[in-house]
Structures are given as structure tokens and as C-alpha cells.
DSSP file (Angstrom, degrees, kcal/mol; ACC not computed):
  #  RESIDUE AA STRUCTURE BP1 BP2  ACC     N-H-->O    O-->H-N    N-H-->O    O-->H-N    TCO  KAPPA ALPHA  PHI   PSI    X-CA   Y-CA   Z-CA
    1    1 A X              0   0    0      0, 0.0     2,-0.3     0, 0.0     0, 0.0   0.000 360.0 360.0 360.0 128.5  -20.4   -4.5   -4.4
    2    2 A X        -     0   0    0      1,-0.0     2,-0.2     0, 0.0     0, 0.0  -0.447 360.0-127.7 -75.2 141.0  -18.4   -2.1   -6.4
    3    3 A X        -     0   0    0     -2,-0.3    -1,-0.0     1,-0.1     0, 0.0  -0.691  29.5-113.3 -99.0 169.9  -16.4   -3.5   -9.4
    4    4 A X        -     0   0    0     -2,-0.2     2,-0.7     1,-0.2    -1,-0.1   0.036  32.7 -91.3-107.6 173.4  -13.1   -2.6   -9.5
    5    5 A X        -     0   0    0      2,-0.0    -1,-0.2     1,-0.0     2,-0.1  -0.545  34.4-128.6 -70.4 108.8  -11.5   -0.5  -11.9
    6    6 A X        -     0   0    0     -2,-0.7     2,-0.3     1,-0.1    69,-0.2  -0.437  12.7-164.3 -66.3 136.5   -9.7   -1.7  -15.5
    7    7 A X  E     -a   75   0A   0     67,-3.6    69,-0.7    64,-0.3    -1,-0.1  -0.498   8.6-166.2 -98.6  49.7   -6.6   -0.8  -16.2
    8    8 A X  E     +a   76   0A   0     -2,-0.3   105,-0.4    67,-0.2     2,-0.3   0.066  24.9 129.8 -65.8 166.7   -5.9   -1.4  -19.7
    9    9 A X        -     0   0    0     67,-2.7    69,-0.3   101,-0.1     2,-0.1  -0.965  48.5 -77.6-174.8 167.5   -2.6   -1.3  -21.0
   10   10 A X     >  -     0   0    0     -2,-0.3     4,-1.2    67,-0.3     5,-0.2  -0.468  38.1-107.0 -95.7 156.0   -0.1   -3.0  -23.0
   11   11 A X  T  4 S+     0   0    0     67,-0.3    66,-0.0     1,-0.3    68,-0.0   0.676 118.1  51.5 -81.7  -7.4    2.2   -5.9  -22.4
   12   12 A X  T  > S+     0   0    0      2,-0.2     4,-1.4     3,-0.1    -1,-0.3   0.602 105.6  52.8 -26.7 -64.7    4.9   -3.9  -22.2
   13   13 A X  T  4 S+     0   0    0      2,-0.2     4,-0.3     1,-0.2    -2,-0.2   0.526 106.9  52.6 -99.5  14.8    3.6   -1.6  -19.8
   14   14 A X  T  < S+     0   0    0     -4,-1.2     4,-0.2     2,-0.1    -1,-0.2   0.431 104.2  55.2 -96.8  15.1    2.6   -4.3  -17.4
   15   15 A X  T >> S+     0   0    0     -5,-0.2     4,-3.5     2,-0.2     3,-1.4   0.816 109.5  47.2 -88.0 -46.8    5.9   -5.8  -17.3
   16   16 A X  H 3X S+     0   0    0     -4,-1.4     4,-2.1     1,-0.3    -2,-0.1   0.857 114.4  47.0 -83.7 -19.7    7.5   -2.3  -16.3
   17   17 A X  H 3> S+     0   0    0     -4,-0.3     4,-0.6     2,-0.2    -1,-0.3   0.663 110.0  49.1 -99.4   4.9    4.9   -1.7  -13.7
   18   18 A X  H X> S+     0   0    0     -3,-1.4     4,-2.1    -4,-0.2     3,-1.3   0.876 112.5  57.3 -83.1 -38.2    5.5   -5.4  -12.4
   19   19 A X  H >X S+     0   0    0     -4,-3.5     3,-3.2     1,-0.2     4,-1.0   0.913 116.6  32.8 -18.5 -80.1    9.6   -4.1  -12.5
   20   20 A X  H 3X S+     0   0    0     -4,-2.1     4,-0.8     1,-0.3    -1,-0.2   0.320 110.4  59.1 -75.3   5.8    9.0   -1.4  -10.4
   21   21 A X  H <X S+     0   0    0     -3,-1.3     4,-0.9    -4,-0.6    -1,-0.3   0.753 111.0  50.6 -91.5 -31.3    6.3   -2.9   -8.3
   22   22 A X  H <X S+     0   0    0     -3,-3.2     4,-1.2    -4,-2.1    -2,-0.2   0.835 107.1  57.5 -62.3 -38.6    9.3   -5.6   -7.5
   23   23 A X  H >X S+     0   0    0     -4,-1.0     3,-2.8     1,-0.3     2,-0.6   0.825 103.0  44.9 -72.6-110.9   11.5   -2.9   -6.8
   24   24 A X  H 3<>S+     0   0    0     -4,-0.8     5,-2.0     1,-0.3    -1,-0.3   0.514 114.5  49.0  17.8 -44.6    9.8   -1.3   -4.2
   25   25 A X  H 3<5S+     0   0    0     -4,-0.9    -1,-0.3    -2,-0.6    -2,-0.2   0.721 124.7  29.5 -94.9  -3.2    9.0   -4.7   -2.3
   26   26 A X  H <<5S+     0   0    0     -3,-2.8    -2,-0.2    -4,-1.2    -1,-0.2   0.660 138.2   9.4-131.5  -5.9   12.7   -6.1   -2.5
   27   27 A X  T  X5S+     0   0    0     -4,-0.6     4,-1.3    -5,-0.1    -3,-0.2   0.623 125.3  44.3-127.5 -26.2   14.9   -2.7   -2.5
   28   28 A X  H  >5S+     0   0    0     -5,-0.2     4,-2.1     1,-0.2    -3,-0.2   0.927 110.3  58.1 -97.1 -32.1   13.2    0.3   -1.8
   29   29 A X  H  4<S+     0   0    0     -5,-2.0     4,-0.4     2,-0.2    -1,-0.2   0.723 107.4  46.7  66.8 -93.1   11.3   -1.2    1.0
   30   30 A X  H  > S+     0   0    0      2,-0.2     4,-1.0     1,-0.2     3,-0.3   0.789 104.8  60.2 -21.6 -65.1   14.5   -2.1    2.8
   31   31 A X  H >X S+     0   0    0     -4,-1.3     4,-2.6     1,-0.2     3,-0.5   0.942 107.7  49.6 -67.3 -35.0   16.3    1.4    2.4
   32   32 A X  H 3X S+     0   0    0     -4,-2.1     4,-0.8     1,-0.2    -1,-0.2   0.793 105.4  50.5 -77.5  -8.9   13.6    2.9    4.2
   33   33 A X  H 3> S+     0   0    0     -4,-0.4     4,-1.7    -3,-0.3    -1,-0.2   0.638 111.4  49.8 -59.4 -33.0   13.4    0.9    6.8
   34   34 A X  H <X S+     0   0    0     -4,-1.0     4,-1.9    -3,-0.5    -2,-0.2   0.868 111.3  47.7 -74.2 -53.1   16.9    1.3    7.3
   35   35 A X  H  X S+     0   0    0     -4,-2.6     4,-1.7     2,-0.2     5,-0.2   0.941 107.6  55.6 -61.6 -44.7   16.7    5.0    7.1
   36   36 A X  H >X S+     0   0    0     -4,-0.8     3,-4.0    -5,-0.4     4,-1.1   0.891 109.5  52.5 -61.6 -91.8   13.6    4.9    9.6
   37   37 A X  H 3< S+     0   0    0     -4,-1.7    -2,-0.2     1,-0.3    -1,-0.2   0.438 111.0  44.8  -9.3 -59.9   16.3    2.9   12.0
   38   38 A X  H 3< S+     0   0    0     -4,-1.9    -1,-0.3     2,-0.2     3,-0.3   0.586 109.2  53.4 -37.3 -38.9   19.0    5.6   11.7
   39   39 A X  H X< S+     0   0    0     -3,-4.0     3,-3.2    -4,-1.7     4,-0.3   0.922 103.9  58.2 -92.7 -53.2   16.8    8.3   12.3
   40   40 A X  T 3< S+     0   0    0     -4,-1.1     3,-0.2     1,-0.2    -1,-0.2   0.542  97.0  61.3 -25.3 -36.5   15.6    6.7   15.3
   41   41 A X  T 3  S+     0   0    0     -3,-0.3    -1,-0.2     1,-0.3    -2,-0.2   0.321  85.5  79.1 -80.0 -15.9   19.0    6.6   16.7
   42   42 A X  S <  S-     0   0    0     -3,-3.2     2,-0.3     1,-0.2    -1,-0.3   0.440  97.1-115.6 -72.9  -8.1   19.2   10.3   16.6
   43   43 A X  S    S+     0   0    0     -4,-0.3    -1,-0.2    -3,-0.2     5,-0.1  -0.897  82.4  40.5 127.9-159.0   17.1   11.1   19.9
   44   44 A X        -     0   0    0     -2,-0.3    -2,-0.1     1,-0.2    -3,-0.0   0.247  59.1-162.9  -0.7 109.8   14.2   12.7   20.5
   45   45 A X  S >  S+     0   0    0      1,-0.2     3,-1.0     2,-0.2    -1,-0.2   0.761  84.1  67.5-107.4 -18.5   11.8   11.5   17.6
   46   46 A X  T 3  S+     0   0    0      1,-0.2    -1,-0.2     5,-0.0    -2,-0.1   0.788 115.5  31.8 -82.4  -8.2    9.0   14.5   18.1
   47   47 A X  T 3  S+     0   0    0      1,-0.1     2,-0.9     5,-0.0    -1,-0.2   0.266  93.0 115.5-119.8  31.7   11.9   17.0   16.8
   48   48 A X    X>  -     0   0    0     -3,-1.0     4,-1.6     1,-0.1     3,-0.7  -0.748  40.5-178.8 -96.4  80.0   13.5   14.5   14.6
   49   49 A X  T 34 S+     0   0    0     -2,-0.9     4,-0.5     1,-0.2    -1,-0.1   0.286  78.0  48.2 -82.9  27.2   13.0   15.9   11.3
   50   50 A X  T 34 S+     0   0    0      2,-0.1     4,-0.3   -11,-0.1    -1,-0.2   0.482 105.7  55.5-105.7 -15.2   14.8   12.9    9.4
   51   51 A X  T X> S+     0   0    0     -3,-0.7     4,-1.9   -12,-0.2     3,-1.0   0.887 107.0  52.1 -53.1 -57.3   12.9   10.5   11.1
   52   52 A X  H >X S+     0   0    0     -4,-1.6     4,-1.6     1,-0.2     3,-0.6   0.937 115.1  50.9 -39.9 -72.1    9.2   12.7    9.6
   53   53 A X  H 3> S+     0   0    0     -4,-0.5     4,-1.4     1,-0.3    -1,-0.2   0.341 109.8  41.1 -43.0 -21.5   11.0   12.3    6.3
   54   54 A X  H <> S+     0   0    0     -3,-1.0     4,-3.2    -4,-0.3    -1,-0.3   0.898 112.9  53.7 -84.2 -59.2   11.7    8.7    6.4
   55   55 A X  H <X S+     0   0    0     -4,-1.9     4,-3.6    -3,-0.6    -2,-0.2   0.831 112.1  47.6 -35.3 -54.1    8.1    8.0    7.9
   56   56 A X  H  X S+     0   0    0     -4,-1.6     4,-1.2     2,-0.2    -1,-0.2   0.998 109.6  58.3 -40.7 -67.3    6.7   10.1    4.6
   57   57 A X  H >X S+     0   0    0     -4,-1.4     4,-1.7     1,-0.2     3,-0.7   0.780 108.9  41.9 -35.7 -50.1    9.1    7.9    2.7
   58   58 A X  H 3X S+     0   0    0     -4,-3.2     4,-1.1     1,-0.2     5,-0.3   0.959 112.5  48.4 -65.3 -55.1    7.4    5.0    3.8
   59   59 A X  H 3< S+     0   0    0     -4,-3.6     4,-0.3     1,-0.3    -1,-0.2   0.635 109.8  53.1 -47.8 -19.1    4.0    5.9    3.6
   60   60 A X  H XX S+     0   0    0     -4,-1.2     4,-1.9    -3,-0.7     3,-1.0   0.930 110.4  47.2 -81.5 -36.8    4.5    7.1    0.4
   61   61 A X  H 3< S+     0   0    0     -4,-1.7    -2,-0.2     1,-0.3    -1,-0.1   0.677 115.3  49.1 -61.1  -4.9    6.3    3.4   -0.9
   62   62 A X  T 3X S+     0   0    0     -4,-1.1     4,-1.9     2,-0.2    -1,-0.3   0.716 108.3  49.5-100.5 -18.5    3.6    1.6    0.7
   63   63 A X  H <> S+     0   0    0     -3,-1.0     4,-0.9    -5,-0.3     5,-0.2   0.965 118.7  42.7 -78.5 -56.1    0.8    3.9   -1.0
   64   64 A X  H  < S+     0   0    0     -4,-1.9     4,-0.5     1,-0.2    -1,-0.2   0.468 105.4  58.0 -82.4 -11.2    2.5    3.3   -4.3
   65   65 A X  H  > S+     0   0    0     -5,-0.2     4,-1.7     3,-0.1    -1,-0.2   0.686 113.8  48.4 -98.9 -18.6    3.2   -0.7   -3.9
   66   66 A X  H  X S+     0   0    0     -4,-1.9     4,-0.5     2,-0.1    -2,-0.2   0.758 111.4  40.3 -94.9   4.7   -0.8   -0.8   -3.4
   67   67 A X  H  X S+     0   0    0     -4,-0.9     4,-2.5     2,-0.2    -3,-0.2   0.697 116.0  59.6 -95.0 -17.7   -2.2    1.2   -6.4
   68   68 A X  H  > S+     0   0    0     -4,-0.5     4,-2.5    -5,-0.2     5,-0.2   0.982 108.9  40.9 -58.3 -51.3    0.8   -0.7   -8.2
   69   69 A X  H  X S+     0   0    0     -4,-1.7     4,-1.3     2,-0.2     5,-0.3   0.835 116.0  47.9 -85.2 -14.1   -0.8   -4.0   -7.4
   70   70 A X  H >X S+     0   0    0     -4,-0.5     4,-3.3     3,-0.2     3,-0.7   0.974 112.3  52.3 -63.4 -51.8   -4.6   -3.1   -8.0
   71   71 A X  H 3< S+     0   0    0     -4,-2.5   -64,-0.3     1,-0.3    -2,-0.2   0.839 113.2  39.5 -53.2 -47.3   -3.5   -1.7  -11.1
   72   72 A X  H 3< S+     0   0    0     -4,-2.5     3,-0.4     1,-0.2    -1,-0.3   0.593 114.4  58.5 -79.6 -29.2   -1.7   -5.0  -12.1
   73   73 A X  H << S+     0   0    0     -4,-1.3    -2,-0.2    -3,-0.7    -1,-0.2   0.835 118.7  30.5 -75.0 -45.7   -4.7   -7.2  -10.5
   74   74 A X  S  < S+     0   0    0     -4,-3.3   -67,-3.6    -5,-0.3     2,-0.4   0.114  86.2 131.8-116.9  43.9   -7.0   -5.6  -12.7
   75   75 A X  E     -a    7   0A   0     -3,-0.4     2,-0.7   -69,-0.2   -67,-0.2  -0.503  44.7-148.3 -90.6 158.2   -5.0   -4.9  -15.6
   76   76 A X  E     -a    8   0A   0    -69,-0.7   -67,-2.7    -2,-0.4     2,-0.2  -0.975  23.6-121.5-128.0 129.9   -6.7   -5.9  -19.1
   77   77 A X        -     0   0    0     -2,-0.7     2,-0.5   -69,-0.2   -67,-0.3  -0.347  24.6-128.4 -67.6 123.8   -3.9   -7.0  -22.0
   78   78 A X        -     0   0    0    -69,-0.3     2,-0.5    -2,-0.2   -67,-0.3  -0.929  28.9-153.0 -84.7 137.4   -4.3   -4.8  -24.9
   79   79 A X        -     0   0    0     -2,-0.5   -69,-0.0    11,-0.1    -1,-0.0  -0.790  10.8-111.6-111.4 128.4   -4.6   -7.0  -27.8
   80   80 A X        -     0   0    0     -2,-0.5     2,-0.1     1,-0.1    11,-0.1  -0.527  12.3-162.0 -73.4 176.1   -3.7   -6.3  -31.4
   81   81 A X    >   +     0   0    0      1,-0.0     3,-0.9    -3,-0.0    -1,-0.1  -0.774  27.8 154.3-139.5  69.3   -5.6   -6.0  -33.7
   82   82 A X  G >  S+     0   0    0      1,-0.2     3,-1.2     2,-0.2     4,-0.0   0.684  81.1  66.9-101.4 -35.6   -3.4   -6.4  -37.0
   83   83 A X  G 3  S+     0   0    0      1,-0.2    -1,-0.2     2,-0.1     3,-0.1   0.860 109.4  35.2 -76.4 -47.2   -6.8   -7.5  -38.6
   84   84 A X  G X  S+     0   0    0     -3,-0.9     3,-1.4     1,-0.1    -1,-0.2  -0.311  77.1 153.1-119.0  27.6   -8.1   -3.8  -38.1
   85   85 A X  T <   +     0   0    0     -3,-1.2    -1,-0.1     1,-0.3    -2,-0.1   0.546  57.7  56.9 -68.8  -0.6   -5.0   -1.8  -38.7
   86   86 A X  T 3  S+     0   0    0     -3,-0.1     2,-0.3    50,-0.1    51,-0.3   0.277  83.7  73.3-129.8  33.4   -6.4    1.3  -39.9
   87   87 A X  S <  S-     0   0    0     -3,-1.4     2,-0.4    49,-0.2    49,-0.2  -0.891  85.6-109.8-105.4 153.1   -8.7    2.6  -37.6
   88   88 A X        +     0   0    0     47,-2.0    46,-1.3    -2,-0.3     2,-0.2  -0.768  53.5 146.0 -98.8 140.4   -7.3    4.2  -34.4
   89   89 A X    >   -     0   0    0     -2,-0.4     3,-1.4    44,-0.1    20,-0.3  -0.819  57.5 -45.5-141.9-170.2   -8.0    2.3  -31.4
   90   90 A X  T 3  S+     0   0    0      1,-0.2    20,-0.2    -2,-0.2     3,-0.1  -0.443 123.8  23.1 -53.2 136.4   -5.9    1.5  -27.7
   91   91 A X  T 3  S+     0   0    0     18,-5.6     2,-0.5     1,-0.3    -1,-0.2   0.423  91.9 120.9  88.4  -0.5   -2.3    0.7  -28.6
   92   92 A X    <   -     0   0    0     -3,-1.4    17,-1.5    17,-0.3    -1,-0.3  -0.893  65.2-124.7-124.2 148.5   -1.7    2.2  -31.8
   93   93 A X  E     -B  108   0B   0     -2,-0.5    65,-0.7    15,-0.3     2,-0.4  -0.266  28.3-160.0 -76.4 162.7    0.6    4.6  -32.6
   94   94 A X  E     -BC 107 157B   0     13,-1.2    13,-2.0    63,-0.2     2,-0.3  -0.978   5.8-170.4-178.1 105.3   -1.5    7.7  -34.2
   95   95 A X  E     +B  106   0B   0     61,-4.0    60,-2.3    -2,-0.4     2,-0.3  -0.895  19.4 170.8-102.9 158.6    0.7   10.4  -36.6
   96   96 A X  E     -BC 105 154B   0      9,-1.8     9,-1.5    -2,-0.3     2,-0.3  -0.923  37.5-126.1-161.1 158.7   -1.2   13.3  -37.4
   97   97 A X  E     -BC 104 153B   0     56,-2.0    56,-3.6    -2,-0.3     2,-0.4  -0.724  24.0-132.6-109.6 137.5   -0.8   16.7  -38.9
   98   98 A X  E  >  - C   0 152B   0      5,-1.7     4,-2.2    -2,-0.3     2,-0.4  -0.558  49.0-100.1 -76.7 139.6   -2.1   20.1  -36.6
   99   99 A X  T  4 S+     0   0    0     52,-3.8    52,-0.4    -2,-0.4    -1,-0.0  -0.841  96.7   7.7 -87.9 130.6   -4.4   22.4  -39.5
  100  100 A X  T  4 S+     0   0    0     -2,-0.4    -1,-0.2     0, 0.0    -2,-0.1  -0.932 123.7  54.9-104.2  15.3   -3.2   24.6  -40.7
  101  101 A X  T  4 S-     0   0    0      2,-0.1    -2,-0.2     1,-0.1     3,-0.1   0.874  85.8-126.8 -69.1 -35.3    0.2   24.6  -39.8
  102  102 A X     <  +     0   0    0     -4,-2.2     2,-0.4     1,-0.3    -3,-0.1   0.136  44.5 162.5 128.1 -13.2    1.2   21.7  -40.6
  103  103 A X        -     0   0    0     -6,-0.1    -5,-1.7    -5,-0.1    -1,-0.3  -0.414  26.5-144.7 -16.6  84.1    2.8   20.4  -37.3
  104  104 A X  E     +B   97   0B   0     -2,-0.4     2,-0.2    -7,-0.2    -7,-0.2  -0.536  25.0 164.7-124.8 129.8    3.4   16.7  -37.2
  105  105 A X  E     -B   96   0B   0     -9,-1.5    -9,-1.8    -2,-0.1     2,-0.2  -0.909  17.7-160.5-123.5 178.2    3.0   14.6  -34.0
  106  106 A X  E     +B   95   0B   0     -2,-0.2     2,-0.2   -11,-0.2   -11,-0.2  -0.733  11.3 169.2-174.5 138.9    2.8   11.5  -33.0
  107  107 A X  E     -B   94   0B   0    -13,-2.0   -13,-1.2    -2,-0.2     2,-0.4  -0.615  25.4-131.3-139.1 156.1    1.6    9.7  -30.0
  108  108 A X  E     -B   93   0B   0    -15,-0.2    14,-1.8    -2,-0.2     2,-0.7  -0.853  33.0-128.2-106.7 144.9    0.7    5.7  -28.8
  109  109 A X  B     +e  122   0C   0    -17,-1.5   -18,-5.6    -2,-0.4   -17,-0.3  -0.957  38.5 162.8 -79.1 113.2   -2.3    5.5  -27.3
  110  110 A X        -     0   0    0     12,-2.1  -101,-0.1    -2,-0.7     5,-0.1  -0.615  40.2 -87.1-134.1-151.1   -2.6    3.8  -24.2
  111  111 A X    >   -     0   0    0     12,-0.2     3,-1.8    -2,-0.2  -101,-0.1  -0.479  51.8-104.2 -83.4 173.4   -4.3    3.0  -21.0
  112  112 A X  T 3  S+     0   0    0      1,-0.3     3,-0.4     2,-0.2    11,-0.1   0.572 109.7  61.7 -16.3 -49.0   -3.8    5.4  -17.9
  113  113 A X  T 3  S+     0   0    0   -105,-0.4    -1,-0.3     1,-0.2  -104,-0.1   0.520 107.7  36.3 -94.2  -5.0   -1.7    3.6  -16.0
  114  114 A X  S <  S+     0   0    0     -3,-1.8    -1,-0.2  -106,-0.3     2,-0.2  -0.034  85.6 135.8-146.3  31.6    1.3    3.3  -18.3
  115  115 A X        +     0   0    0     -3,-0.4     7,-0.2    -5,-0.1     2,-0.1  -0.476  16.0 161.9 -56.7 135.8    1.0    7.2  -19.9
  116  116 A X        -     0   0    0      5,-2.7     5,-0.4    -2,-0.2     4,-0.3  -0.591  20.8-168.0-149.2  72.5    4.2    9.2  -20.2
  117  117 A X  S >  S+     0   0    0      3,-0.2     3,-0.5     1,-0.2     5,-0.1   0.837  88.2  60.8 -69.2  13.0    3.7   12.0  -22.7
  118  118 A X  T 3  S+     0   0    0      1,-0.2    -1,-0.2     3,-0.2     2,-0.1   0.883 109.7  47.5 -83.4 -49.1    7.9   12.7  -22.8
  119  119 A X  T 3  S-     0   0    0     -3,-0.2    -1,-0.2     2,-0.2    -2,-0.1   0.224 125.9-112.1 -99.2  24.5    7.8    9.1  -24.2
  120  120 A X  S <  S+     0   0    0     -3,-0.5     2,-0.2    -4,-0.3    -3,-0.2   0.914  74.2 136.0  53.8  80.4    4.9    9.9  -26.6
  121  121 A X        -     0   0    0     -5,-0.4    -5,-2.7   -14,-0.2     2,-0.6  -0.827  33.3-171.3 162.6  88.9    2.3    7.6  -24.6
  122  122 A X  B     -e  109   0C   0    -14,-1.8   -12,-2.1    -2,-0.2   -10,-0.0  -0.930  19.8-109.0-119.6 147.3   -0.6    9.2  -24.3
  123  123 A X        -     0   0    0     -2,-0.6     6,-0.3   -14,-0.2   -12,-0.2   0.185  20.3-126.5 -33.0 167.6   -4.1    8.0  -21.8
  124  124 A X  S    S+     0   0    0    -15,-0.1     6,-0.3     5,-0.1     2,-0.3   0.907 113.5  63.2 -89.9 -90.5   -7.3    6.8  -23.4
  125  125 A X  S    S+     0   0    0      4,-0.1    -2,-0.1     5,-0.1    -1,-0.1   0.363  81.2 117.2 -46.1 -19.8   -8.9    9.4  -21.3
  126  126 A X     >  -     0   0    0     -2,-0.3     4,-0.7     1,-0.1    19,-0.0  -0.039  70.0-133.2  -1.9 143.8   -7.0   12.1  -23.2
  127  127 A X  H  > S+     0   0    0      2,-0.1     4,-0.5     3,-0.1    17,-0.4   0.504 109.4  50.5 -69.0 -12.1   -8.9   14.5  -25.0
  128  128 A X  H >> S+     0   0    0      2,-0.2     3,-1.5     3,-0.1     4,-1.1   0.946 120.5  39.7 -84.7 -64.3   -6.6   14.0  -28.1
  129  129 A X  H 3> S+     0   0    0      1,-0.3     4,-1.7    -6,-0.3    -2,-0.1   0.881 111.6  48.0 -64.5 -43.0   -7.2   10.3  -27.7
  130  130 A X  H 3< S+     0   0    0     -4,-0.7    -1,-0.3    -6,-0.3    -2,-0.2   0.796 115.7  51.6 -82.8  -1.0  -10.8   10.0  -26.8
  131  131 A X  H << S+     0   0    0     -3,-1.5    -1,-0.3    -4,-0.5    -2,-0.2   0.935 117.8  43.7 -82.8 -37.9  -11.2   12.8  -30.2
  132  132 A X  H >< S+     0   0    0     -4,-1.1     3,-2.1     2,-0.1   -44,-0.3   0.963  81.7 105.2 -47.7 -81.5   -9.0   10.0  -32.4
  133  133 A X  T 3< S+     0   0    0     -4,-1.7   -44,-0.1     1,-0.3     3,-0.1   0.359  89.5  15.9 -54.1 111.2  -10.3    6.8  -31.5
  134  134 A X  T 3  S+     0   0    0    -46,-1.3    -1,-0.3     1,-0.3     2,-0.1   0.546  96.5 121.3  87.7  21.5  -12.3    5.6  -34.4
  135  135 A X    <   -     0   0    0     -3,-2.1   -47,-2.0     4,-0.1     2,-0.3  -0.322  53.1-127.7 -74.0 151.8  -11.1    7.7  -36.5
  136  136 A X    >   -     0   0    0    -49,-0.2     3,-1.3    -2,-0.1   -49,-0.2  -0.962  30.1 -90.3 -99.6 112.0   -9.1    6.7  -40.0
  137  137 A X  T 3  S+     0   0    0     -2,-0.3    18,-0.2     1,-0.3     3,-0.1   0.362 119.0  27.3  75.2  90.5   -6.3    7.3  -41.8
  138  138 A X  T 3  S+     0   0    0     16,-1.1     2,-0.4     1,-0.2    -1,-0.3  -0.116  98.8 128.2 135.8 -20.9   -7.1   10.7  -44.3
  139  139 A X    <   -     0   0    0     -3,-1.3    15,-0.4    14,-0.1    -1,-0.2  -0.679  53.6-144.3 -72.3 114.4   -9.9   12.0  -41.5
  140  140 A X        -     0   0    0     -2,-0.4     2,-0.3    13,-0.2    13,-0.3  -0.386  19.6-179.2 -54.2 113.8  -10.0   15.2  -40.1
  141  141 A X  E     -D  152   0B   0     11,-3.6    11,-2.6    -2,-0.1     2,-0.2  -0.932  20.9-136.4-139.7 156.0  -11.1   15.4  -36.5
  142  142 A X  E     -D  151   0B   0     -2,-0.3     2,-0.5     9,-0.2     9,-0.3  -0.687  23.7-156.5 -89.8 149.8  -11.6   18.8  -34.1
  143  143 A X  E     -D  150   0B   0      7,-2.2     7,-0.6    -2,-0.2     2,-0.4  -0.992  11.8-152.0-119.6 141.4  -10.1   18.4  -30.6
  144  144 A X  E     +D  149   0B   0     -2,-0.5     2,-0.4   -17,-0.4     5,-0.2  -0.771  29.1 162.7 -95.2 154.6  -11.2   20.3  -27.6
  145  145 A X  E >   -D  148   0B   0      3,-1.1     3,-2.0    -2,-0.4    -2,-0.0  -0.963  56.8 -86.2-160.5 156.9   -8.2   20.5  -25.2
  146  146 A X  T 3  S+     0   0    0     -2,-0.4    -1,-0.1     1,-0.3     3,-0.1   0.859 130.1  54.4 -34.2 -48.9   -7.9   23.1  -22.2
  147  147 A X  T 3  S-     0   0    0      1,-0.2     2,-0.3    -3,-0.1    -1,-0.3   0.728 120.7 -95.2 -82.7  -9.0   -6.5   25.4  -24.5
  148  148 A X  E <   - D   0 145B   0     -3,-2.0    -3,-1.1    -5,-0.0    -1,-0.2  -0.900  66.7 -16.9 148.5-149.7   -9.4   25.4  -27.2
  149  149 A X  E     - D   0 144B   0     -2,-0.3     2,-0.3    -5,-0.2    -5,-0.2  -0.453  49.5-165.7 -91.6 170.1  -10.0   23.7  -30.4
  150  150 A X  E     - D   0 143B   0     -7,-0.6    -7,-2.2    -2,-0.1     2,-0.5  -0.916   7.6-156.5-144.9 119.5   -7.4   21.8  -32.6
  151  151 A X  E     + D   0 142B   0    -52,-0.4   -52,-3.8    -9,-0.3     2,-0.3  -0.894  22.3 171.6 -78.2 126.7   -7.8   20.7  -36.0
  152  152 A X  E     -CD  98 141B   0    -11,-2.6   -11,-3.6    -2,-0.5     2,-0.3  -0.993  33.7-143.0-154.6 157.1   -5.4   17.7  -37.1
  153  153 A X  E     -C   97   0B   0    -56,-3.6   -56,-2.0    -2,-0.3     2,-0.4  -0.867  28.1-131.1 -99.5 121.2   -5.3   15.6  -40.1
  154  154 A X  E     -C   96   0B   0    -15,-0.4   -16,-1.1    -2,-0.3   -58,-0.3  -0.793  28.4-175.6 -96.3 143.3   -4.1   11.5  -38.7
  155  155 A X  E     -     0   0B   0    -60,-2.3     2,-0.3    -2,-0.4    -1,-0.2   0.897  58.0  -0.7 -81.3 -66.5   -1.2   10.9  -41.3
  156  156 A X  E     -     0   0B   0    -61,-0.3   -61,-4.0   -19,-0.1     2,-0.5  -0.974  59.3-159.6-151.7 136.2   -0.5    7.4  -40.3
  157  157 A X  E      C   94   0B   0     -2,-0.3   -63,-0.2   -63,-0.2   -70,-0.1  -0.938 360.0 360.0-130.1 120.9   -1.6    4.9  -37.9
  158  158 A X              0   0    0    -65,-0.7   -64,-0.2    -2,-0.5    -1,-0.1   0.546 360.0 360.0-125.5 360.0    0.0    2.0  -36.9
């Protein structure tokens, strides 16, 4: 039997995907049902193109209320690690300066499933993460990314 996939993640980002998993089953759910109903009401359903559109709709909420709940069934708690604060691992926040320009970001690492890089929230599976992670505070590390290599300095980890 295959075993299933881990999600790790923070507790934080399984509360937002239990939100929106809620939302889905108790509002968005509903409206499309509704919509589906309406659409129905116009005639002919093989040339009903708001009827397709609803039918998408649905398939898509239903596709997304079941990778929501695998994700959330096999999600794994990121724990701090307060003990171990200055190595970069999942969950810490990671400043570092690009060489040699001098360019300062700074990025959380976390798991997959609750990555945003507009909210500074980048994957494990990153290549800027997976070059970080076990790294320290004054080390210099190369990154390969799509566009080439990267040289950065981590500033600060928290």
C-alpha cells in the first residue's frame, strides 16, 4: 500500500486551510448548486453555456474540498524549535543578503501546502529553501534557481 503524502506546515497554516476547507463545504458548495439550478431553468442544457460553467464550478470545488482534506488528514504540526534557534530549518523566518549587491530578503519557510511567496512563505521544496536549510546565521550558501546561481549571505534567522 502506498503511504500517503505529509504535508507539513504550521499551525497557522492549518487553521487557514481548515477556514477555507469550511467554506467551501457550508457556502461555496450551496452557491453552486444554486447556480447549477438556475442554469437549468434556462432550456436546452447541451447549448447552455452557464449551466458548462456552473458544472466546471462544481467540479472544480469538489476537486479542491478533497486535496484540502488529504492535505489536513495528513498534515504534520511544525514544531518549534526555540532550543535550536540558529540554524535554518521548516518554520523559520530566514533574512539574507543577495552577493554582491547587497539585496536583502526575507522569506518563512514552510511546507507546500501553505506557500504564498506575495506573503513571503516560501515551500520546503524551494530551491532557495532546500539551499538554506541547515545553514547558520554568518554562512554563505550558492543557490541554483531557474535563472542560475545566487550567492546570499543569511543575516538573521528567526
Amino acid at each position: 500500500m502506498a503511504t500517503e503524502k505529509v504535508f507539513p506546515m504550521t499551525k497557522e497554516g492549518k487553521e487557514k486551510l481548515e477556514q477555507e476547507l469550511e467554506y467551501l463545504k457550508s457556502v461555496k458548495r450551496k452557491e453552486v448548486v444554486e447556480r447549477i439550478k438556475t442554469a437549468r431553468g434556462f432550456g436546452d442544457l447541451s447549448e447552455n453555456s452557464e449551466y458548462d460553467a456552473a458544472k466546471d464550478e462544481q467540479a472544480f470545488v469538489e476537486a479542491r474540498i478533497a486535496t484540502l482534506e488529504n492535505m489536513i488528514r495528513n498534515a504534520k504540526i511544525i514544531e518549534e524549535d526555540a532550543a535550536n534557534s540558529s540554524v535554518v530549518s521548516l518554520g523559520k523566518s530566514v533574512t539574507f543578503v543577495e552577493l554582491p549587491d547587497g539585496d536583502e530578503e526575507t522569506y518563512t519557510i514552510v511546507g507546500s501546502a501553505e506557500a504564498d511567496p506575495f506573503e513571503g512563505k516560501i515551500s520546503n521544496d524551494s530551491p532557495i529553501a532546500k539551499s538554506l536549510m541547515g545553514k547558520q546565521i554568518g554562512d554563505e550558501v550558492v543557490v541554483q534557481t531557474p535563472g542560475g546561481e545566487m550567492s546570499v549571505k543569511i543575516v538573521t534567522i528567526k
